[in-house]
RODO-2510 file (C-alpha; in nm, 4 decimals, decimal comma):
residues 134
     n   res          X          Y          Z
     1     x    -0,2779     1,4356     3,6322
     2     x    -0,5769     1,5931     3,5219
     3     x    -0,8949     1,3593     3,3518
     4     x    -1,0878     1,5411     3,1064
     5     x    -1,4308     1,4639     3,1178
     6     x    -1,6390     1,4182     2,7676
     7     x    -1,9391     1,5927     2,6719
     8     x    -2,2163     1,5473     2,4062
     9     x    -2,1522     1,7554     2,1441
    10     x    -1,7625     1,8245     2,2650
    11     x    -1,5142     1,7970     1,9610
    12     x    -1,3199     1,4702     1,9375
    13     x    -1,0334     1,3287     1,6953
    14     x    -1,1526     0,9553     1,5890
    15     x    -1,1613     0,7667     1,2424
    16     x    -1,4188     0,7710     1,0522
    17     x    -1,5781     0,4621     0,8630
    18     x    -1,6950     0,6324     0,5283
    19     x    -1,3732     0,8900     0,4864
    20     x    -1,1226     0,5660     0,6104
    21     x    -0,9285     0,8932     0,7698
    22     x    -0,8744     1,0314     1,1442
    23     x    -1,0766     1,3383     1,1572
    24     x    -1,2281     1,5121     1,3888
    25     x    -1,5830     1,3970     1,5010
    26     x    -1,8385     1,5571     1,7019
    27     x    -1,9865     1,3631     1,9860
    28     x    -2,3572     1,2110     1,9587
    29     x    -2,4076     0,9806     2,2577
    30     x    -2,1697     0,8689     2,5304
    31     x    -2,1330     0,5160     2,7583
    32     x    -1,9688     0,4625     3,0980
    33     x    -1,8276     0,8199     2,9772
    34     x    -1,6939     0,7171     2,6114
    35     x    -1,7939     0,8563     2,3083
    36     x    -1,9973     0,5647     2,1480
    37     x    -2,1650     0,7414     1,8756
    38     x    -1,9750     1,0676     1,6471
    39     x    -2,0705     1,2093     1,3755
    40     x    -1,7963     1,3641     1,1303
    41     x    -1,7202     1,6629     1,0517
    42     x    -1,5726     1,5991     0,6927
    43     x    -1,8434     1,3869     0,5913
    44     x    -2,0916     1,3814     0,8049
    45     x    -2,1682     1,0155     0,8591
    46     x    -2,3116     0,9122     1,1590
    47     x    -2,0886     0,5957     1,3176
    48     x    -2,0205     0,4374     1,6494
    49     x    -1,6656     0,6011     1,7667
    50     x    -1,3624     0,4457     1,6667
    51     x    -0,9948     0,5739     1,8363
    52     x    -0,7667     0,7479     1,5481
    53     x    -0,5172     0,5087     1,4556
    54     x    -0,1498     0,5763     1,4422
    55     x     0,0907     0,6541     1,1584
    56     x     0,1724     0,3673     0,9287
    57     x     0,4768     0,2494     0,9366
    58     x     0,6498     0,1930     0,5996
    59     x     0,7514    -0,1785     0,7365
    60     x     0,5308    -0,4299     0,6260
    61     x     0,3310    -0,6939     0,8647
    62     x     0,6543    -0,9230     0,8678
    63     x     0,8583    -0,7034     1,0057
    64     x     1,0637    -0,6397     0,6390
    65     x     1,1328    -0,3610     0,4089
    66     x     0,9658    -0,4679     0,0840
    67     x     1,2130    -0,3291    -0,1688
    68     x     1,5135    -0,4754     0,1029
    69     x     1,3363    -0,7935     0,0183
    70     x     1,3120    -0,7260    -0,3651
    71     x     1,6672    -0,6438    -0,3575
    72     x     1,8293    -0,9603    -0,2248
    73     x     1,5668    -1,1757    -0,4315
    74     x     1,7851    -0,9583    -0,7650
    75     x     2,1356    -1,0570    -0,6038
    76     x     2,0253    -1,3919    -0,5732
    77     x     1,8870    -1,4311    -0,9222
    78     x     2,1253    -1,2128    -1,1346
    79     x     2,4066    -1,4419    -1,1559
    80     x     2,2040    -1,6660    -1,3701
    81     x     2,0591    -1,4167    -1,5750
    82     x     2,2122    -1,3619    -1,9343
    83     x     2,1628    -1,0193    -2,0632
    84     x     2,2163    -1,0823    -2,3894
    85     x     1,9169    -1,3006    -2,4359
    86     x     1,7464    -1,0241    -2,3104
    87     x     1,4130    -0,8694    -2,5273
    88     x     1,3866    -0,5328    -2,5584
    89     x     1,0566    -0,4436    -2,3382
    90     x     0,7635    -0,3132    -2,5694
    91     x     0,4557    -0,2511    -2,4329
    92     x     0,2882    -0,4441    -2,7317
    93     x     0,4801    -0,7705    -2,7087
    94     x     0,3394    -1,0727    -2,5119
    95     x     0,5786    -1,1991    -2,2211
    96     x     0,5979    -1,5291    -2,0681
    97     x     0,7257    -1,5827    -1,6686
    98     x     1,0945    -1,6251    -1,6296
    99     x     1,1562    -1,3983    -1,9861
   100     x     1,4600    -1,1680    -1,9566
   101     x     1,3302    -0,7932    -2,0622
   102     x     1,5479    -0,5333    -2,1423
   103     x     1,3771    -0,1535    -2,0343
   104     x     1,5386     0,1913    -2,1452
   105     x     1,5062     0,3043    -1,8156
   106     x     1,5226     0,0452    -1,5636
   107     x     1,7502    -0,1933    -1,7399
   108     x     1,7553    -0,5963    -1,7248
   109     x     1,4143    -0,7029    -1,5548
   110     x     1,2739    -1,0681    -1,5350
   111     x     0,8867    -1,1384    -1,5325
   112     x     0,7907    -1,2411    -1,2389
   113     x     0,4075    -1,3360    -1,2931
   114     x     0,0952    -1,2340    -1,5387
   115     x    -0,1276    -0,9942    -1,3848
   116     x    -0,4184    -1,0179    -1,5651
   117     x    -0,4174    -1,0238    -1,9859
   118     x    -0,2234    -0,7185    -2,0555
   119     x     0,0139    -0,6610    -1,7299
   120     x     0,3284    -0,8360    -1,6256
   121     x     0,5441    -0,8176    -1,2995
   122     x     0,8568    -0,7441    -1,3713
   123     x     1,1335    -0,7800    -1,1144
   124     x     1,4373    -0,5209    -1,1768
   125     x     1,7334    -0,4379    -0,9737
   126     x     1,5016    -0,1234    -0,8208
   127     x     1,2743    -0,3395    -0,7197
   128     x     0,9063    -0,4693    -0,8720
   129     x     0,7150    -0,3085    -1,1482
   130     x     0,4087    -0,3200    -1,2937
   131     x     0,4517    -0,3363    -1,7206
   132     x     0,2099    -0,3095    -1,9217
   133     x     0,1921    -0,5305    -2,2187
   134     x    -0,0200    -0,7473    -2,4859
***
């Protein structure tokens, strides 16, 4: 196996701290023959290297699919849910946690939580949304 051996001012794939992207750097200073300062190309910024990172996965931390998760919290909570005490969703009505909503397009939804003064979470069976509201 071949070892390539690094260079100042050799080209270099790393991410960079300003564009919070892996782009390719140029090299500024090396140690024990590692980059340890780059400067980007895209932006310019001068930083001390960091590797690229990989591709992120669509999993979150815990190991779970968040909409799998979304989807067995609705299975679990439909059965008690009575769609005829259902509002119709407007986005200038006021809404409570635990209200039924009733939305043209993604059907029977129940708040979840209050995000900030005019937002709710609203859990439906394709998973969470963001309303807005009054």
């Amino acid at each position: 196996m071949q070892s390539i051996t690094l260079a100042v001012g050799d080209a270099i794939k790393g991410r960079c701290t300003k564009c919070r992207k892996n782009t390719d750097h140029l090299i500024l200073t090396l140690a024990d023959e590692n980059p340890a300062e780059v400067q980007c190309d895209a932006c310019g910024r001068r930083h001390k290297y960091r590797p690229p990172t990989l591709a992120k996965q669509p999993a979150t931390r815990r190991g779970g699919d968040p909409q799998e998760s979304e989807r067995k919290e609705w299975e679990s909570l439909r059965p008690s849910m009575n769609s005829a005490v259902a509002r119709d969703y407007s986005m200038t009505d006021a809404y409570k946690v635990k209200a039924l909503i009733n939305h043209p397009i993604f059907g029977l939804g129940l708040v979840q939580r209050v995000v900030g003064t005019r937002k709710v979470e609203v859990l439906f069976e394709d998973g969470r949304k963001t309303m807005r509201c009054k």
